[in-house]
C-alpha positions in Angstrom: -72.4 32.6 39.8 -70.8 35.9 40.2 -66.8 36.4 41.2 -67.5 38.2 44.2 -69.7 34.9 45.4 -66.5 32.8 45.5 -63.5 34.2 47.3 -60.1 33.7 46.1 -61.1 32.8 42.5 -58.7 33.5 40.2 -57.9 32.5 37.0 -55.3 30.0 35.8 -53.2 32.6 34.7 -53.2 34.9 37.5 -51.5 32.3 39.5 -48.8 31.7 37.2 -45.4 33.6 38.0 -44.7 36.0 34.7 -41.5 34.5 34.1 -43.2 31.0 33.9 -46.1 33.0 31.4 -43.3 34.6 29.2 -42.2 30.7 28.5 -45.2 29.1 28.3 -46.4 31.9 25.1 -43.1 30.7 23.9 -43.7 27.0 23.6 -47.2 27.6 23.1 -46.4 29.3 19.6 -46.2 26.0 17.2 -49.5 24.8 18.3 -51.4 27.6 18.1 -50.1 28.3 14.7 -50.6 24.7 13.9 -54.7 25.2 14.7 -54.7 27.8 12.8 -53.4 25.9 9.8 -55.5 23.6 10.2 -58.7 25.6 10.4 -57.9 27.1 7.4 -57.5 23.6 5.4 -61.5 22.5 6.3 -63.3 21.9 3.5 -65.9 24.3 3.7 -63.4 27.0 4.6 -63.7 30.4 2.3 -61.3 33.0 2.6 -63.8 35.6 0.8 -67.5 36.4 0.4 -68.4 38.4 -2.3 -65.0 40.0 -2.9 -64.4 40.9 0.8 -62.4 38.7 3.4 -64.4 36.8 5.6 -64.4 38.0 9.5 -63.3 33.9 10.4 -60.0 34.8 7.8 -59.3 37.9 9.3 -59.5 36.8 12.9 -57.0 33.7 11.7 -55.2 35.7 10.0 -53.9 37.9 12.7 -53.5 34.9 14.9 -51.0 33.9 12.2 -48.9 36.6 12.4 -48.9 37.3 16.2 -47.6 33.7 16.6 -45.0 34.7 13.8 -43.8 37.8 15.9 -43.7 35.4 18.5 -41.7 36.7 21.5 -38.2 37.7 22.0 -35.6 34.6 22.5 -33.4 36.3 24.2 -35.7 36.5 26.7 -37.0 33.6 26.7 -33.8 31.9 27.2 -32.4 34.3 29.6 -35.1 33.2 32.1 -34.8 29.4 31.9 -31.3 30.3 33.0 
């Protein structure tokens, strides 16, 4: 069904407020980088093919480290004032 066929559809995050968005990415954080741990720890999991870093480890990789930047606390906590 195409978007236009519904009216008023909107995603899930479109509805949400950005200060409630900001926290939420917050809190979010550990289990995102806890699924990515996890992925990584399967059994079949390779980190390289043929000397070269597999697309999967890349992709997990950067997930890693934007949920290591994570987002700034101060502002964080300066909107659940």
């Amino acid at each position: 069904m195409h978007r236009s066929a519904v009216r008023g559809a909107m995603y899930r995050l479109q509805t949400e407020s950005k200060k409630w968005r900001t926290i939420s990415r917050f809190f979010d954080a550990h289990e995102i980088g806890a699924a990515v741990l996890e992925e990584m720890q399967k059994p079949y999991f390779k980190e390289e093919y043929r000397g070269k870093p597999t697309r999967r480890y890349d992709r997990l990789v950067r997930k890693a480290e934007r949920v290591e930047r994570g987002v700034n606390f101060e502002k964080v906590f300066n909107l659940l004032r």
